[in-house]
FISE-518615 format. One record per residue: residue in one letter; x, y, z of N, C-alpha, C, O in turn. Coordinates in steps of 0.1 Angstrom, whole numbers, plus 5000, padded with zeros to 4 digits. Layout:
N
+---------+------+------+------+-------+-------+-------+------+------+------+------+------+------+
: residuo : n_px : n_py : n_pz : ca_px : ca_py : ca_pz : c_px : c_py : c_pz : o_px : o_py : o_pz :
+---------+------+------+------+-------+-------+-------+------+------+------+------+------+------+
:       A :    X :    Y :    Z :     X :     Y :     Z :    X :    Y :    Z :    X :    Y :    Z :
...
+---------+------+------+------+-------+-------+-------+------+------+------+------+------+------+
This chain:
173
+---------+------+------+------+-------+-------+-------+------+------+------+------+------+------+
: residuo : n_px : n_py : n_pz : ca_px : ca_py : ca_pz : c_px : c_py : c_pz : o_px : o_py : o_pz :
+---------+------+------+------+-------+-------+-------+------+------+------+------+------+------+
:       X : 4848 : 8039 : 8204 :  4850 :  8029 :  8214 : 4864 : 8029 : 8220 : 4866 : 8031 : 8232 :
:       X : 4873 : 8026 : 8211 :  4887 :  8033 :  8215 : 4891 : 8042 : 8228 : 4896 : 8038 : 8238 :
:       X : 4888 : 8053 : 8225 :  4887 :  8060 :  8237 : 4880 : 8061 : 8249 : 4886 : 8064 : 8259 :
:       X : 4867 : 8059 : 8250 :  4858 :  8052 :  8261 : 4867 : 8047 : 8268 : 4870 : 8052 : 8279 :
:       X : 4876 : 8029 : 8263 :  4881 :  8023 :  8268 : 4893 : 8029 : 8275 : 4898 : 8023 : 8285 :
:       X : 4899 : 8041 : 8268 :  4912 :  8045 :  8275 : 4911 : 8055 : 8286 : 4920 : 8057 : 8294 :
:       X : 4900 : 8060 : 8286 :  4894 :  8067 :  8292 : 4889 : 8063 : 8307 : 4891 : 8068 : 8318 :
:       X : 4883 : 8052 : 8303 :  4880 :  8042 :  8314 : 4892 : 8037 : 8320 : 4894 : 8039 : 8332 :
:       X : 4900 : 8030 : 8313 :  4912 :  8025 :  8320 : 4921 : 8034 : 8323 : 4927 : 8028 : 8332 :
:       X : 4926 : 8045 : 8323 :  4930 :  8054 :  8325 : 4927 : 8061 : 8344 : 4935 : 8062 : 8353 :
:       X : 4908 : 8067 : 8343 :  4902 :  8065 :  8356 : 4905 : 8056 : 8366 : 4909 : 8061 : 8376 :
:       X : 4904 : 8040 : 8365 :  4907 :  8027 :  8364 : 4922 : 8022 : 8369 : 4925 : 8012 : 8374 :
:       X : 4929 : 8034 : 8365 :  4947 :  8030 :  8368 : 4952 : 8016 : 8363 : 4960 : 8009 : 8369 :
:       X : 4943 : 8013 : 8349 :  4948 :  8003 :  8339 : 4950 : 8004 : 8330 : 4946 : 7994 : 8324 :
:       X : 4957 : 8014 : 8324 :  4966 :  8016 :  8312 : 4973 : 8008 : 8307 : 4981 : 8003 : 8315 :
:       X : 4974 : 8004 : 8297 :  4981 :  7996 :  8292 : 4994 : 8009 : 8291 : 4993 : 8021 : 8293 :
:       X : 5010 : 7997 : 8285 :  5020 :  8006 :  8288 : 5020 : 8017 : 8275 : 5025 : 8028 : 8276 :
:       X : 5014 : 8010 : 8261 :  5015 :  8015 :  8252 : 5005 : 8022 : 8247 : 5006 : 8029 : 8257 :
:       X : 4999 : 8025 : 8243 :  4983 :  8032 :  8234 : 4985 : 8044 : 8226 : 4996 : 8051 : 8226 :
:       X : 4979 : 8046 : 8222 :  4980 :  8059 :  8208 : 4971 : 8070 : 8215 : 4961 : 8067 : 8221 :
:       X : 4978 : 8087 : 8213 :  4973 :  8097 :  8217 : 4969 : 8100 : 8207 : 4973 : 8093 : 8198 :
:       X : 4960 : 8111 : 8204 :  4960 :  8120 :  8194 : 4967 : 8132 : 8200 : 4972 : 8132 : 8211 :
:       X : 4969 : 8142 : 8192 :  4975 :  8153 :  8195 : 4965 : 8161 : 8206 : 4969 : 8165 : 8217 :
:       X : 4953 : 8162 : 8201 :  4946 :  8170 :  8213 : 4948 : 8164 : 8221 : 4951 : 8172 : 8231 :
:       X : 4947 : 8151 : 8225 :  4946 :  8148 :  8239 : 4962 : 8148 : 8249 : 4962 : 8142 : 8259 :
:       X : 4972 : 8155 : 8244 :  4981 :  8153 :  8249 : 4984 : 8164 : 8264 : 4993 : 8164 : 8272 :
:       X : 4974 : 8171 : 8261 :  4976 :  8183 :  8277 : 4964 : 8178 : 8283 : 4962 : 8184 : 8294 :
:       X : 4952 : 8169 : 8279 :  4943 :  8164 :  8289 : 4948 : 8150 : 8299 : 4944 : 8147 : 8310 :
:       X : 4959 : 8142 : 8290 :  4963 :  8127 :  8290 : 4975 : 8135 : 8301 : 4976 : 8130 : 8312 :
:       X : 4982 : 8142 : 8299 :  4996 :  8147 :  8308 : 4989 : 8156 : 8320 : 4994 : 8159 : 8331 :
:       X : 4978 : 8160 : 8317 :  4976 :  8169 :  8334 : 4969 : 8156 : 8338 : 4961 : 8162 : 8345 :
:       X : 4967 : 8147 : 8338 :  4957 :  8138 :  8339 : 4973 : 8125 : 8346 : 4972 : 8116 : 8354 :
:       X : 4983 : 8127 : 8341 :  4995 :  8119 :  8346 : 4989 : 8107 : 8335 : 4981 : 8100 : 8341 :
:       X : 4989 : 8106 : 8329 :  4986 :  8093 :  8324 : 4998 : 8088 : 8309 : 4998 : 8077 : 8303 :
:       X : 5005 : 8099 : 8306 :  5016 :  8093 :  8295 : 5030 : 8104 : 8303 : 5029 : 8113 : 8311 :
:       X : 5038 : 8100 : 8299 :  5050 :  8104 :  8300 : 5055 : 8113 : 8294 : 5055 : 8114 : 8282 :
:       X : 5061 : 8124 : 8304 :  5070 :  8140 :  8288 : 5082 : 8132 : 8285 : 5090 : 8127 : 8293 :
:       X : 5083 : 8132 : 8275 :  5092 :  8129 :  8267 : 5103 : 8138 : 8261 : 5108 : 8136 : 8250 :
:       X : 5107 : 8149 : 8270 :  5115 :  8158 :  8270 : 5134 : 8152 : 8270 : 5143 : 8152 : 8262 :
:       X : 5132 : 8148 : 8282 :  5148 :  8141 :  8286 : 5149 : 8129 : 8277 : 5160 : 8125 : 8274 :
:       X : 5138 : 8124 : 8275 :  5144 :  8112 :  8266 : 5147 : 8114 : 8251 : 5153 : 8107 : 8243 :
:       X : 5143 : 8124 : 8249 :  5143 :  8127 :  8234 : 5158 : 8137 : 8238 : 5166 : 8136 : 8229 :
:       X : 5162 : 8145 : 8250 :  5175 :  8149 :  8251 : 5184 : 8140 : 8250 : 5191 : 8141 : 8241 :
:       X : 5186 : 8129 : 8258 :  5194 :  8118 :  8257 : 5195 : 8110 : 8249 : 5203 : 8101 : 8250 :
:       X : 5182 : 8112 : 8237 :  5190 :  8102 :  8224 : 5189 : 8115 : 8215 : 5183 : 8114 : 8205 :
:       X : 5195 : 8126 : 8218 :  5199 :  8135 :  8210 : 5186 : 8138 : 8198 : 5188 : 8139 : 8186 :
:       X : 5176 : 8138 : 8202 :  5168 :  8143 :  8193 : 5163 : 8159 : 8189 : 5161 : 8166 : 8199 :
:       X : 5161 : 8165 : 8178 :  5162 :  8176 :  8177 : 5148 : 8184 : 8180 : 5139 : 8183 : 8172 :
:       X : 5147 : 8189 : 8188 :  5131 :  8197 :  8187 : 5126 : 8202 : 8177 : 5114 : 8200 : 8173 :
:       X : 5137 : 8212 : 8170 :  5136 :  8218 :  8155 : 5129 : 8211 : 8148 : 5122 : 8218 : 8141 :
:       X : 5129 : 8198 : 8146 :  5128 :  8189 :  8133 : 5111 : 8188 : 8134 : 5107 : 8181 : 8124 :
:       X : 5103 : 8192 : 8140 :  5091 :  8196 :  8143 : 5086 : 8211 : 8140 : 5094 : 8220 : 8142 :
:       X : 5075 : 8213 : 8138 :  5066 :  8227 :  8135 : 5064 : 8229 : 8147 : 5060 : 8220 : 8154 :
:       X : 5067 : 8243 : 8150 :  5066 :  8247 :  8165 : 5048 : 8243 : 8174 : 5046 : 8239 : 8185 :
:       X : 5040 : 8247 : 8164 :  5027 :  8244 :  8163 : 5021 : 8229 : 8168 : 5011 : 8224 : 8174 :
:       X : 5033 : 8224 : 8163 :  5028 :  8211 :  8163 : 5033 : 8207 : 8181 : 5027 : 8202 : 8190 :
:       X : 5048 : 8212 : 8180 :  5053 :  8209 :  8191 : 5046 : 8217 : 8206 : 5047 : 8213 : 8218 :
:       X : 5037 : 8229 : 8200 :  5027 :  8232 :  8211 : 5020 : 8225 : 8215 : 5019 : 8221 : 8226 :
:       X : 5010 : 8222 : 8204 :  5000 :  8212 :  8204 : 5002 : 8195 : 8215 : 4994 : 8190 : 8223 :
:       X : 5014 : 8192 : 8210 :  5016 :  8178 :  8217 : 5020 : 8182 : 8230 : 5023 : 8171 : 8235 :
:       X : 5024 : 8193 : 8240 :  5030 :  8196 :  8249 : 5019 : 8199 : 8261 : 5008 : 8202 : 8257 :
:       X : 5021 : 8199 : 8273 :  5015 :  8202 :  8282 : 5026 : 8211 : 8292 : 5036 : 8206 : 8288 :
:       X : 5028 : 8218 : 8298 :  5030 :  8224 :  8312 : 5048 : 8225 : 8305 : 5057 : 8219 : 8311 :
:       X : 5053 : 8231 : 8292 :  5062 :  8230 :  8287 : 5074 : 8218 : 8281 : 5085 : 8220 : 8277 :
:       X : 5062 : 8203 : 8283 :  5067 :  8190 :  8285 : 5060 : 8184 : 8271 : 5048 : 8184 : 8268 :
:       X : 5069 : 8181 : 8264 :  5061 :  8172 :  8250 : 5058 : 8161 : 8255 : 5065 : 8153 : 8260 :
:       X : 5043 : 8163 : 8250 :  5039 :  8152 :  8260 : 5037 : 8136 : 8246 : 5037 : 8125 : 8249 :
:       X : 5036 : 8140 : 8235 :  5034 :  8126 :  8227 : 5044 : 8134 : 8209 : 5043 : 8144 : 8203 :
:       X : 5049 : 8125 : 8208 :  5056 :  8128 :  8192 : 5044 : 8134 : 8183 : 5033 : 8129 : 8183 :
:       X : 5050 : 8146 : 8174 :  5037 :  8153 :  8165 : 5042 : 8140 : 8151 : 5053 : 8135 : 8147 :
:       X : 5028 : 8139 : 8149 :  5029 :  8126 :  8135 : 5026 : 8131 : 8125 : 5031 : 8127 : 8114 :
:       X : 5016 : 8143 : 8125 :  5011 :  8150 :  8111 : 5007 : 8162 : 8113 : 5010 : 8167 : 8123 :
:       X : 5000 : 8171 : 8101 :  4993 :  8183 :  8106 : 4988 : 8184 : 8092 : 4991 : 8179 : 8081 :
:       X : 4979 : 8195 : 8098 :  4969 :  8198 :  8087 : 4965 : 8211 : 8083 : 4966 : 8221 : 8091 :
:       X : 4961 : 8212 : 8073 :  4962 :  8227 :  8070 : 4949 : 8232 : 8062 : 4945 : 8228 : 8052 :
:       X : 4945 : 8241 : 8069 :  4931 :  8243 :  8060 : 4932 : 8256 : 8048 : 4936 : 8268 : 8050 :
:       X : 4927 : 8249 : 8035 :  4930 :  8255 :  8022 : 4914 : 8259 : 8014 : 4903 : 8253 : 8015 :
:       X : 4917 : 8269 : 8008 :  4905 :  8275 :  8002 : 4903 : 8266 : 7987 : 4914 : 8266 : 7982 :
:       X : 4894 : 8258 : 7978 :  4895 :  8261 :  7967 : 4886 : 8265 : 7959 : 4874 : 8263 : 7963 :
:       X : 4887 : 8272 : 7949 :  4873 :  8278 :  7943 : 4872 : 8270 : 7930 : 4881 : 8262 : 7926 :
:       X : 4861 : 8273 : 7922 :  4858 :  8268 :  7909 : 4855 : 8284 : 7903 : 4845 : 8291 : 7905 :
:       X : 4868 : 8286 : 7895 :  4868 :  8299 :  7884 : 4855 : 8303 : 7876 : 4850 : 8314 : 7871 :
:       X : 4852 : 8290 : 7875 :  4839 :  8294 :  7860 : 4829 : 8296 : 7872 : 4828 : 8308 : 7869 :
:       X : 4823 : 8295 : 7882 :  4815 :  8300 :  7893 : 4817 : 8312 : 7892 : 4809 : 8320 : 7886 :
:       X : 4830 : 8316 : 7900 :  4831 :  8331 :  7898 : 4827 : 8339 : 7888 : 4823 : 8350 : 7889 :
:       X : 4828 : 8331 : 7876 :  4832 :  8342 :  7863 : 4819 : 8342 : 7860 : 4816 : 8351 : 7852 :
:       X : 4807 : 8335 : 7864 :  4795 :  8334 :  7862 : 4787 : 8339 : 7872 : 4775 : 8340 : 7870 :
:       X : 4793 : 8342 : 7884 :  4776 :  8354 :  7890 : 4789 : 8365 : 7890 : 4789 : 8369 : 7902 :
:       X : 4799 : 8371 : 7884 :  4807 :  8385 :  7883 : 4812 : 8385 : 7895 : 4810 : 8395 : 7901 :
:       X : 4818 : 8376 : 7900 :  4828 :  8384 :  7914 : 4837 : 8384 : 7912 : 4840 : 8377 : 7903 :
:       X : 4849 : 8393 : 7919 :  4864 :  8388 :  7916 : 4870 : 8380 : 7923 : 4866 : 8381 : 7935 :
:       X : 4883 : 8366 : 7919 :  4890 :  8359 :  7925 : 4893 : 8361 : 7938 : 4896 : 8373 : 7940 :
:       X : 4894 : 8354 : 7949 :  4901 :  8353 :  7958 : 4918 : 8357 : 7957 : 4926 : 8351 : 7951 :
:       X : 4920 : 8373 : 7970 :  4936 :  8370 :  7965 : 4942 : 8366 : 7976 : 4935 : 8358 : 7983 :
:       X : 4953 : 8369 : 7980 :  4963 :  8361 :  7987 : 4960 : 8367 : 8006 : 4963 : 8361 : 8017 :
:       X : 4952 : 8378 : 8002 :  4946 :  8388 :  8013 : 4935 : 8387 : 8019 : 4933 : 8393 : 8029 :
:       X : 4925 : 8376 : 8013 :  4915 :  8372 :  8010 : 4910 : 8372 : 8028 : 4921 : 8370 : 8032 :
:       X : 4902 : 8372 : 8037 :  4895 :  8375 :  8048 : 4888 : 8362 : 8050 : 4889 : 8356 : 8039 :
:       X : 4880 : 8354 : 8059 :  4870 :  8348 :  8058 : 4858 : 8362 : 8058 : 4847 : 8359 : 8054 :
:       X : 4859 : 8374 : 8061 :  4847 :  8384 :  8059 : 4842 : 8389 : 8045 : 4831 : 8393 : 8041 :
:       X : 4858 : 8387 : 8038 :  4859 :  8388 :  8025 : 4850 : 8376 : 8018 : 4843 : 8378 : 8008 :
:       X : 4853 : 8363 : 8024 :  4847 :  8347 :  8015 : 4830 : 8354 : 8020 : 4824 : 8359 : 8011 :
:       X : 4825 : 8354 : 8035 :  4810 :  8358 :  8038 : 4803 : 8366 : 8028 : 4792 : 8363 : 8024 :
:       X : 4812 : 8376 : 8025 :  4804 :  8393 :  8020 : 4800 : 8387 : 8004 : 4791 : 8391 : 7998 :
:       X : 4812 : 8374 : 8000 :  4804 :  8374 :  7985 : 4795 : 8360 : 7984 : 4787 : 8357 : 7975 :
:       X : 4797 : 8353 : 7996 :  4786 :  8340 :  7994 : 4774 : 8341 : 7995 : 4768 : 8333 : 8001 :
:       X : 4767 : 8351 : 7990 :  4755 :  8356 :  7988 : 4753 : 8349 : 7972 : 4747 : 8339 : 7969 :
:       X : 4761 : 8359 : 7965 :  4761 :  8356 :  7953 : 4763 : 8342 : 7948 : 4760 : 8339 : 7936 :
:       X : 4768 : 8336 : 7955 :  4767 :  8322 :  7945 : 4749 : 8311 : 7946 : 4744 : 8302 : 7939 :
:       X : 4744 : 8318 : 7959 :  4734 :  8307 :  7964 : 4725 : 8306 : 7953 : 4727 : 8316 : 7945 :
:       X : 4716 : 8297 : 7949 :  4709 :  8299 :  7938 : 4691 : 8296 : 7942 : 4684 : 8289 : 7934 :
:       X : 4688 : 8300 : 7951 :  4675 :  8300 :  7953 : 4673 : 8302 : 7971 : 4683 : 8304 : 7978 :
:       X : 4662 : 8302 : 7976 :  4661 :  8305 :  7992 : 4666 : 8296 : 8003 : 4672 : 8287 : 7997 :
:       X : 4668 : 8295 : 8016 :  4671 :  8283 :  8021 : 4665 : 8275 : 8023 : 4654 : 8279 : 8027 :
:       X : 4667 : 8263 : 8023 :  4662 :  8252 :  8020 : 4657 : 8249 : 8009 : 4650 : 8238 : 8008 :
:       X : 4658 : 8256 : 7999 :  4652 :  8250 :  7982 : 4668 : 8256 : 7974 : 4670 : 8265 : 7966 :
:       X : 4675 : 8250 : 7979 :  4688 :  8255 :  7970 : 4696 : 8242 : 7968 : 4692 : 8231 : 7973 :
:       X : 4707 : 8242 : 7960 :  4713 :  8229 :  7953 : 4729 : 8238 : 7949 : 4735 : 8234 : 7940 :
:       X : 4732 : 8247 : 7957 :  4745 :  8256 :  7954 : 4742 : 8270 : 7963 : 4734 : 8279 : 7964 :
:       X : 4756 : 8265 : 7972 :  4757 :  8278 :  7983 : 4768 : 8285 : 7979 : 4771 : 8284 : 7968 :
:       X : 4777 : 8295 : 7990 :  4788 :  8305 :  7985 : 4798 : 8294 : 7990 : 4807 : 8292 : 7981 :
:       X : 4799 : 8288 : 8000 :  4806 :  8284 :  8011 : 4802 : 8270 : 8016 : 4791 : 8267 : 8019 :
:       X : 4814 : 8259 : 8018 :  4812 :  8248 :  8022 : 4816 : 8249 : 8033 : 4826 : 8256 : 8031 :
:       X : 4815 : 8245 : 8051 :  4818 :  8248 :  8063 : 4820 : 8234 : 8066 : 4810 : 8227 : 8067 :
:       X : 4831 : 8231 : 8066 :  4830 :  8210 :  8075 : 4828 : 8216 : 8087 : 4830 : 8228 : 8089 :
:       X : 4824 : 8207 : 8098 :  4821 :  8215 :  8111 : 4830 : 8202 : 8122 : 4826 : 8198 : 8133 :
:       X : 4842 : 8198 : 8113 :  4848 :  8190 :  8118 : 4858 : 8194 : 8132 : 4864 : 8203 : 8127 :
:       X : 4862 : 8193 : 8144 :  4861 :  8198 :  8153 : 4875 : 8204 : 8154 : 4877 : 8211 : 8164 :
:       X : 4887 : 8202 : 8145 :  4898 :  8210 :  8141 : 4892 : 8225 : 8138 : 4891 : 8235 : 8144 :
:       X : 4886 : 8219 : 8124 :  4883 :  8229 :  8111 : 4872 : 8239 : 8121 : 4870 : 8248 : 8113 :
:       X : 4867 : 8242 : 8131 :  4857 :  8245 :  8133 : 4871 : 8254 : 8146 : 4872 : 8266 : 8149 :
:       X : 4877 : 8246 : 8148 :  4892 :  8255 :  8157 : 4898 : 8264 : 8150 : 4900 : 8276 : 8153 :
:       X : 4900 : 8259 : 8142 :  4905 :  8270 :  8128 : 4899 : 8282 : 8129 : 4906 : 8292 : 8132 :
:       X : 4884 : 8281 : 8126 :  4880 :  8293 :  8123 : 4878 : 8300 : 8137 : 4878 : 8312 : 8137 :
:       X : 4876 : 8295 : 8147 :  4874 :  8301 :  8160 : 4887 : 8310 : 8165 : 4885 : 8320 : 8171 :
:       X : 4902 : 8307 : 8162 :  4912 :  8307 :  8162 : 4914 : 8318 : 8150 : 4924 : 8325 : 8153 :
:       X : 4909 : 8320 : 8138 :  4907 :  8331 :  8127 : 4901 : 8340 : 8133 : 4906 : 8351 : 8132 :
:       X : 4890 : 8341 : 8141 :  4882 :  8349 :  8143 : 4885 : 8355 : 8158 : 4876 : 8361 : 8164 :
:       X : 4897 : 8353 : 8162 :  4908 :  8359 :  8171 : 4902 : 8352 : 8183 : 4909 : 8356 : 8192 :
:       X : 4890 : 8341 : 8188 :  4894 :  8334 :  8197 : 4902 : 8323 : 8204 : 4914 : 8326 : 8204 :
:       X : 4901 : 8313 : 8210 :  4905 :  8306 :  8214 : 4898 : 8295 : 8220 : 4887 : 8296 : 8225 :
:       X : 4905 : 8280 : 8220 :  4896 :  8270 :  8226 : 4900 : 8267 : 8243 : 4892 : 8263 : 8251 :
:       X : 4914 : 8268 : 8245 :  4918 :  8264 :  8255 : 4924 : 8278 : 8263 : 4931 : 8285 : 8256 :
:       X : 4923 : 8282 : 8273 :  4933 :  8291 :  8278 : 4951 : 8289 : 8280 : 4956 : 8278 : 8282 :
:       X : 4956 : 8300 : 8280 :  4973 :  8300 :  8278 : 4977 : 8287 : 8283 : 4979 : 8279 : 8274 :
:       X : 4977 : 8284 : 8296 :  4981 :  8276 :  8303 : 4975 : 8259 : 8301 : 4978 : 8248 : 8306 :
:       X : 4967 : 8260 : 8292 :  4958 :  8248 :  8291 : 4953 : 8239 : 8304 : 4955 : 8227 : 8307 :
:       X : 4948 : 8248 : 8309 :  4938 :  8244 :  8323 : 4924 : 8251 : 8324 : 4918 : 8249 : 8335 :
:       X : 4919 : 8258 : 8315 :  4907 :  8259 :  8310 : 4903 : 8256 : 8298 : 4910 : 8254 : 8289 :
:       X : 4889 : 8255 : 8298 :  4884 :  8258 :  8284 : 4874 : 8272 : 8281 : 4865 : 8275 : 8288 :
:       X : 4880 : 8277 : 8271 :  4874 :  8292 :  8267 : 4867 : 8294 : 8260 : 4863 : 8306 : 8259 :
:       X : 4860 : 8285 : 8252 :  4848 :  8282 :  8240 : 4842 : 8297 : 8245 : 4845 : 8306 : 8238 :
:       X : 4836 : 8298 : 8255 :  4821 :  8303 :  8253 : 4832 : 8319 : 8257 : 4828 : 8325 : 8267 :
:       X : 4845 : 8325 : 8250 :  4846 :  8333 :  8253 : 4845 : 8341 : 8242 : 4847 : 8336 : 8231 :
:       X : 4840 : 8359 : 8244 :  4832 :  8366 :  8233 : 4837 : 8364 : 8215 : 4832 : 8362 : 8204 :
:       X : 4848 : 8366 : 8221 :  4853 :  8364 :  8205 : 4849 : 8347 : 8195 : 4847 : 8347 : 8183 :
:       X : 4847 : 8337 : 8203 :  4841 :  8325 :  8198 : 4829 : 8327 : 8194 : 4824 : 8327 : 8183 :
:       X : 4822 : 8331 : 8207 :  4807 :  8334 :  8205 : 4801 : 8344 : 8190 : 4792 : 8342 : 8182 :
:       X : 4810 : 8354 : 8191 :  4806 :  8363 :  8177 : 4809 : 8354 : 8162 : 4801 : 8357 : 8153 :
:       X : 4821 : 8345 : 8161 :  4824 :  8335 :  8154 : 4814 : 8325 : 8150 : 4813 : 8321 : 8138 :
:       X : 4807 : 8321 : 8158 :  4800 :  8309 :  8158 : 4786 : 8316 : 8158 : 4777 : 8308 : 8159 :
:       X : 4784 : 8327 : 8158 :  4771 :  8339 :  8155 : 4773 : 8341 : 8139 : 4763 : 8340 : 8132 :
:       X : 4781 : 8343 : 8134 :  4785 :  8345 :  8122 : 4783 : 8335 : 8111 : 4781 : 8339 : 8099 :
:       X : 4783 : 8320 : 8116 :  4788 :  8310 :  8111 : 4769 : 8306 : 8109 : 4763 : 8305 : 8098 :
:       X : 4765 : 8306 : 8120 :  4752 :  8307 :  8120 : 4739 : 8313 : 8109 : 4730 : 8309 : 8101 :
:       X : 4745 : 8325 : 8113 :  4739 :  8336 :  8105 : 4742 : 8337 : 8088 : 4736 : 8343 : 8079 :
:       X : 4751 : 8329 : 8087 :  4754 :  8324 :  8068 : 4743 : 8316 : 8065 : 4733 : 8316 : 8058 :
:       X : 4751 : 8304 : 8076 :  4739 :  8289 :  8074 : 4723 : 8299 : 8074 : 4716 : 8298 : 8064 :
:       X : 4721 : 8304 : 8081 :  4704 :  8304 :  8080 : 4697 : 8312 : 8068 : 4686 : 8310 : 8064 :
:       X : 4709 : 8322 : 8063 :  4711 :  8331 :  8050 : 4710 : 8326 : 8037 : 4707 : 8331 : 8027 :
:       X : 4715 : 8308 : 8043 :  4717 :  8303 :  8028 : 4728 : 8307 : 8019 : 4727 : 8308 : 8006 :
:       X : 4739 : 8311 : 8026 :  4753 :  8314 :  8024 : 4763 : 8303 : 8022 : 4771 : 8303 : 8014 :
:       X : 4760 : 8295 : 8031 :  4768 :  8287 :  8037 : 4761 : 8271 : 8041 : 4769 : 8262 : 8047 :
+---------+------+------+------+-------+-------+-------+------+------+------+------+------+------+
């Protein structure tokens, strides 16, 4: 509801002075004129760019202009359960480890066909970062350089999200 409303008021040219971005929205809310770069002001009270993850400082930026302060970040982590492994014979995940590498052995852990199973190889949140992640792993991209398109449907996503597919229906994943 939150955003509807800023959304609306925004269209509307009734913004309140203050409101909360998220990080994605900070190259839709700045090509859109609707929050302020915060470049010169963060020069004139001497603030440091450094003191931020470059990533992050991408992320909150539009057209070279930070467009909203980065607050957090997130990092996506593997974890396994050892006695799983050690019980259908695979070896540990190492530091090298592939998501082609995680695919090729989630066969082995599923424990019956799809849809009559109770243990897969692979848990997938399909949370809409976590799901950038992997599109972004799998050498595509969501937004183009300049962030004035959107590139979802370009090949490299597509074979990603064919992949992703292709576990789930496997009963991989």
């Amino acid at each position: 509801l939150y955003y509807t409303q800023i959304n609306t008021a925004g269209v509307g040219g009734t913004l309140p002075d203050l409101f909360y971005v998220r990080s994605f929205d900070a190259a839709p809310f700045g090509a859109r004129g609707w929050i302020t770069p915060l470049n010169e002001l963060m020069e004139r009270d001497g603030m440091d760019f450094s003191d931020f993850w470059p990533a992050q400082v991408a992320q909150n930026s539009y057209e070279g202009q930070l467009m909203t302060l980065p607050y957090d970040f997130s990092n996506v982590a593997m974890y396994y359960n050892k006695t799983m492994f050690d019980e259908v014979g695979v070896p540990y995940p190492t530091n090298d480890w592939t998501w082609d590498d995680c695919f090729e052995i989630a066969s082995a852990f599923k424990d019956g066909e799809p849809g009559d199973q109770t243990r897969w190889g692979v848990e997938l949140w399909t949370w809409g970062w976590m799901m950038m992640g992997l599109l972004h792993a799998g050498g595509g991209a969501t937004f183009s350089e300049d962030n004035r398109s959107c590139i979802v449907n370009n090949p490299e996503n597509v074979a990603t999200l064919k992949r992703i597919q292709d576990e789930i229906a496997a009963g991989n994943a």
